[in-house]
N, C-alpha and C positions, 0 to 999 in steps of 0.2 A: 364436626364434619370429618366425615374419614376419607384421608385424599388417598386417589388411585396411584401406582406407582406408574411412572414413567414407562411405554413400552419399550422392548427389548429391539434392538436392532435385526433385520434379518443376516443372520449368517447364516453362513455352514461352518461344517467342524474346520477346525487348525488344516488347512492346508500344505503348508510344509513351512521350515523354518527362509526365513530371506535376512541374509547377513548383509553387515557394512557394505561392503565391496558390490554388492549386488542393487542395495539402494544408491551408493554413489554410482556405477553406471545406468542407473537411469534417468540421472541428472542432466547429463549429457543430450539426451533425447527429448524429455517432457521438456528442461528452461530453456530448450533451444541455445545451448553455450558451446555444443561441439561445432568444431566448422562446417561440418554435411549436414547438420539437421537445421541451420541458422535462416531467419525466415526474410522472406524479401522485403516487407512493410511493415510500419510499426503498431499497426493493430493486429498482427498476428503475434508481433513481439511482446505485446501485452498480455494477450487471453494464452497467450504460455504459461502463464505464472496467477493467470487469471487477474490481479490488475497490480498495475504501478505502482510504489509505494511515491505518496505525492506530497507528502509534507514539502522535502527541499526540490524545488524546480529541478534542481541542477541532478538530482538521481534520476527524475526520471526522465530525460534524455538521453544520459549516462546509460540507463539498466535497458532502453529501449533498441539502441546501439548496440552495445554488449553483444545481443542475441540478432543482428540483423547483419547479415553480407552485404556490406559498402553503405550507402549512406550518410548524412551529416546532419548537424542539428536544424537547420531548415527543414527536411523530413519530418522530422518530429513538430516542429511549429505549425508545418501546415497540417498534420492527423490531427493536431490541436485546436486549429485554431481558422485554417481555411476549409479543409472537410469537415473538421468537425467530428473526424470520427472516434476521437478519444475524448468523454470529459471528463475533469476533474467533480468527485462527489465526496464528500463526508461517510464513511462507510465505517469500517471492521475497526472496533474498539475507540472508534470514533476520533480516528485518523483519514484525515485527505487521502483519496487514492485517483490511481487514474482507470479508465478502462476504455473498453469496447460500450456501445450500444447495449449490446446483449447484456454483456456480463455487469455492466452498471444497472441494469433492470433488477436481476435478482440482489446485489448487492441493496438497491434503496429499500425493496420490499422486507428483505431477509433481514438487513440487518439498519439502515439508515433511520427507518422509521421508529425502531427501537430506541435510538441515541435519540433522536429528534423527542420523544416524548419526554425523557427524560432533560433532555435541554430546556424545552418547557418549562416544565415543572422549575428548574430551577432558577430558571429567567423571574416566574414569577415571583420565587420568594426573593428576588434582587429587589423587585418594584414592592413589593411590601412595604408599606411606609412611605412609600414613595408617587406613586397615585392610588385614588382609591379602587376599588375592587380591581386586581393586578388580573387574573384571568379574562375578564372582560375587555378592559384593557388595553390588555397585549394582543387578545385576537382584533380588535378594529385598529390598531396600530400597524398589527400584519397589514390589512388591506390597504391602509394609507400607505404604506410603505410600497405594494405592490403594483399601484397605481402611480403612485413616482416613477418606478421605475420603468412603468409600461410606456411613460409619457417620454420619459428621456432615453430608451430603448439599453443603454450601457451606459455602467456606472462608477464611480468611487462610493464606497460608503460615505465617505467626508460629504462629499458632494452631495449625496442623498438626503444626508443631515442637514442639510439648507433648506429642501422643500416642502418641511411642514414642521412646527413648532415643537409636535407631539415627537419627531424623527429627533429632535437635539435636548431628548431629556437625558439625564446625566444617571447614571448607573456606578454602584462602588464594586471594584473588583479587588477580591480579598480584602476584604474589612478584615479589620484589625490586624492584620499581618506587616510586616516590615517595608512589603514591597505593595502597599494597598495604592489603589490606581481607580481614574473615576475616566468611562467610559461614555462616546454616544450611544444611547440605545439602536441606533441606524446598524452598528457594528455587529452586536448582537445579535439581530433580528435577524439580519441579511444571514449570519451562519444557521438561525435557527430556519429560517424560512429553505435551506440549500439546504439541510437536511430533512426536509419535510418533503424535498423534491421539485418547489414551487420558482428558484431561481438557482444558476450555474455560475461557477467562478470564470468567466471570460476571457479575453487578453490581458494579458499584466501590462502593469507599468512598466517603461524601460523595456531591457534588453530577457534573452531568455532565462537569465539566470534570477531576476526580480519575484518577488514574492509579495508584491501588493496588485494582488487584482480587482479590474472591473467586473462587474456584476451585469448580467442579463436578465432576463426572467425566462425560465427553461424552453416555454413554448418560441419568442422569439428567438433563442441559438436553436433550437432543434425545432423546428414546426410539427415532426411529428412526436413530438417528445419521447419519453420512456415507454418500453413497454409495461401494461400494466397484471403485476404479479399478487397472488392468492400468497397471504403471506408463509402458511404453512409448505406449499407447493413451493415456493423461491428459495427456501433454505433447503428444501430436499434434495435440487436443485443444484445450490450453492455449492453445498456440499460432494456432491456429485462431482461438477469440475474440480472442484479443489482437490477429491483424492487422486481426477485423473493425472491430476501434474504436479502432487505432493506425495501422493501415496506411494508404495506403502505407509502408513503413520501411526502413533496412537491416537486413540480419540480426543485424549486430553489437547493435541497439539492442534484438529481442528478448532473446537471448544475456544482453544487461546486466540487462536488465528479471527474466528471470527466474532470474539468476544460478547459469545451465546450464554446461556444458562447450559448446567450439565441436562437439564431436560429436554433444551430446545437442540441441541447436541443427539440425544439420544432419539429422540422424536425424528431428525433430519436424517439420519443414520438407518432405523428405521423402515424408511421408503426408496431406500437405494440397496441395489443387490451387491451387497458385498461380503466376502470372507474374511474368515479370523487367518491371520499369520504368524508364527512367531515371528519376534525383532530378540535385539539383544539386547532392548530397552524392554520386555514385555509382550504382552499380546498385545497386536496390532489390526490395521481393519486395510483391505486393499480393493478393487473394484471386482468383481470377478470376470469382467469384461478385458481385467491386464493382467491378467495370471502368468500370461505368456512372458518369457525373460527378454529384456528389447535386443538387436540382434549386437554385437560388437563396434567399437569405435575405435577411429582414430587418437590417438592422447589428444588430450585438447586443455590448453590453461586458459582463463579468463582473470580480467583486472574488475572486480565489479564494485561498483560504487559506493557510497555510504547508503545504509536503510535499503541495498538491494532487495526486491521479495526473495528471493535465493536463500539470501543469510537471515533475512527474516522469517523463515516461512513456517518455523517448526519451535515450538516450545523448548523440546528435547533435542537438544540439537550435539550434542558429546559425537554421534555419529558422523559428524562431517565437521566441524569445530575443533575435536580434540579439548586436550588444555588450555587450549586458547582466548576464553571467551576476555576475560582479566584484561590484555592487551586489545583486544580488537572489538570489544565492546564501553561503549560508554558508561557512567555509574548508574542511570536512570534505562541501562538496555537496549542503547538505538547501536546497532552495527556501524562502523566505521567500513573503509575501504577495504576488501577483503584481496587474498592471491589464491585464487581455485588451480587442483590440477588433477583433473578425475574426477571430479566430483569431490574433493578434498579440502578442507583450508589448510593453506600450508604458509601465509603470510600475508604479509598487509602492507599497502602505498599508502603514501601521499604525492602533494605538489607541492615544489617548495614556490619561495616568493617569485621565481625566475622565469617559472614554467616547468624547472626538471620534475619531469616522475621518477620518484625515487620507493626501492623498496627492501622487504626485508624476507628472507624464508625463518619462520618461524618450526619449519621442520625439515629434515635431508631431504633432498632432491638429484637426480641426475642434469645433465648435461641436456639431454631434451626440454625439459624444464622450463631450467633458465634462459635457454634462445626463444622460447613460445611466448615466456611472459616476459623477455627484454621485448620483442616482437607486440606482444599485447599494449605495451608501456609507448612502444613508437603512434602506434597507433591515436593513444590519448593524449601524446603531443600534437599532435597533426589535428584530434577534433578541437580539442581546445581552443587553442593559438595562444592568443593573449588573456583568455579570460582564466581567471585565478579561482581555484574551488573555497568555500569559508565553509566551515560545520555551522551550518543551519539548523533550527530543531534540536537539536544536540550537541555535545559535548566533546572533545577531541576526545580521541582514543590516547591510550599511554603511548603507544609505538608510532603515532600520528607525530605526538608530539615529539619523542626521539628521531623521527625520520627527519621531519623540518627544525630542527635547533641548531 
């Protein structure tokens, strides 16, 4: 079989070269981190960045903050959790995110349902051996599972694993490895079923910083659930926003971002009208709809969180990072606490045991600077208070760890 090649994205030719200086100010504007462009509610503060990076609870309140004039983490609990109008979904590389209605729509179609197949697939070679015919199976297991939950409306997976025999069969994770662990299938399912779009991570346990959630089933937290996307249409889509508030970029660094195939990449690219750029990483792809240079700002610093989308948002990242990755990135990749100033990283916080925000410039700076981000730093005393950040999902940064010793 002779396979077709992949089509060509639409461009036009190289429209002029766009340097550092010109992508970090428009950082400023698209993450909404400068003080004039900082948005009033935190579902605008999301679809800036297009969604939440939602692994640790504790970022994204943090990153939703960041980008909002005034506010406090109550804000953020009720877009969560009494509107409703953020949910958490299983999305891009098949990491928790958080979003908008919208933007969680094309993320399940574009890219959730991808992860969810593959979760499948390898759920069932778990149950291999373990019931018979594991495909069968696991889809009438979904619907026991479904039906639980529809009955008890919100849930613990623990909990769910009580209500049918078939919910508390026992699953090995990482056989033969050092750290191999034996699992309810409730656990499982419940992630593969939220990736398939069929139920939502609800209110946590505890307080907002907890990371064991209750479960719903999507139609009971949203009645009118997701909207429903053409999968080819939702990445084109997808892509679309993402360059409006990443772009300029390479292709490679959507590709990464939404942890596509280079076809599904090229295909999405494709159907959105954009031009080629020089960068100083390579040719690049921009919208042609942002050609226009955004108008000047005020300097503005920002303290942004661990796994902000900001520091996460680009593969290639030397152009706002520097030398820095070593210190301010974890060994497995997840960003630690960043200090922006222009669209710049120029160093990294933490908290200590106390409450201080403490930090470091990792590059020269003036005098403006440092009163923006001492100023930034008051600020995340005051959301805080008492509650102490942990590296969740990852791993302390080297300069995380020199800040707090």
């Amino acid at each position: 079989m002779v396979r077709e090649p992949a089509p060509d994205p639409k461009r036009s030719v190289i429209v002029r070269h766009i340097g550092t200086a010109a992508r970090r100010a428009r950082l400023g504007h698209r993450h909404r981190l400068a003080a004039e462009t900082r948005a009033a509610d935190p579902v605008t503060a999301a679809d800036a960045v297009v969604a939440l990076h939602g692994t640790d609870p504790t970022s994204v309140h943090l990153s939703a903050l960041a980008r909002m004039t005034g506010g406090d983490i109550s804000a953020i609990g009720d877009a969560l959790y009494t509107d409703r109008a953020l949910i958490r979904l299983l999305g891009m590389r098949r990491t928790v995110f958080v979003a908008s209605h919208s933007n969680a729509s094309l993320i399940q179609a574009g890219c959730s349902l991808g992860v969810a197949a593959r979760e499948r697939r390898k759920l069932e070679k778990m149950l291999d051996g373990v019931v018979p015919d594991p495909p069968t199976w696991l889809a009438e297991t979904g619907e026991v599972a479904l039906a639980a939950l529809r009955a008890r409306g919100e849930t613990t997976a623990a909990d769910l694993a009580t209500d049918h025999p078939r919910l508390s069969t026992q699953v090995v994770l990482s056989q033969g490895k050092d750290y191999e662990g034996r699992q309810n299938i409730a656990s499982r399912l419940l992630f593969l079923l939220a990736a398939e779009g069929h139920v939502v991570r609800a209110r946590p346990r505890g307080s907002w910083t907890s990371h064991q959630y209750r479960w719903s089933p999507l139609r009971s937290w949203l009645p009118d659930g997701l909207e429903d996307w053409d999968q080819p249409k939702a990445e084109a889509e997808l892509a679309r926003r993402w360059l409006h508030a990443f772009g300029p970029a390479l292709p490679d660094d959507l590709q990464w971002w939404t942890g596509w195939t280079k076809t599904q990449t090229r295909r999405a690219l494709s159907a959105v009208d954009i031009a080629e750029v020089e960068l100083d990483e390579g040719v690049g792809v921009l919208l042609t709809a942002d050609e226009d240079e955004p108008p000047a700002l005020e300097p503005w610093a920002a303290l942004l969180p661990a796994l902000d989308p900001t520091t996460m948002g680009w593969q290639r990242r030397d152009w706002y990072l520097g030398a820095h990755a070593t210190r301010l990135f974890d060994k497995f990749g997840n960003a630690g606490p960043t200090l922006w100033w222009n669209g710049q990283v120029v160093g990294g916080w933490a908290q200590r045991a106390d409450g201080e925000i403490v930090w470091r410039f990792l590059e020269d700076v003036d005098s403006a600077a440092e009163a923006a981000v001492a100023q930034a730093a008051e600020r995340w005393v005051s959301v805080l208070g008492d509650v102490r950040l942990s590296a969740r999902a990852r791993g302390r940064t080297a300069l995380e760890q020199e800040l707090i010793a």
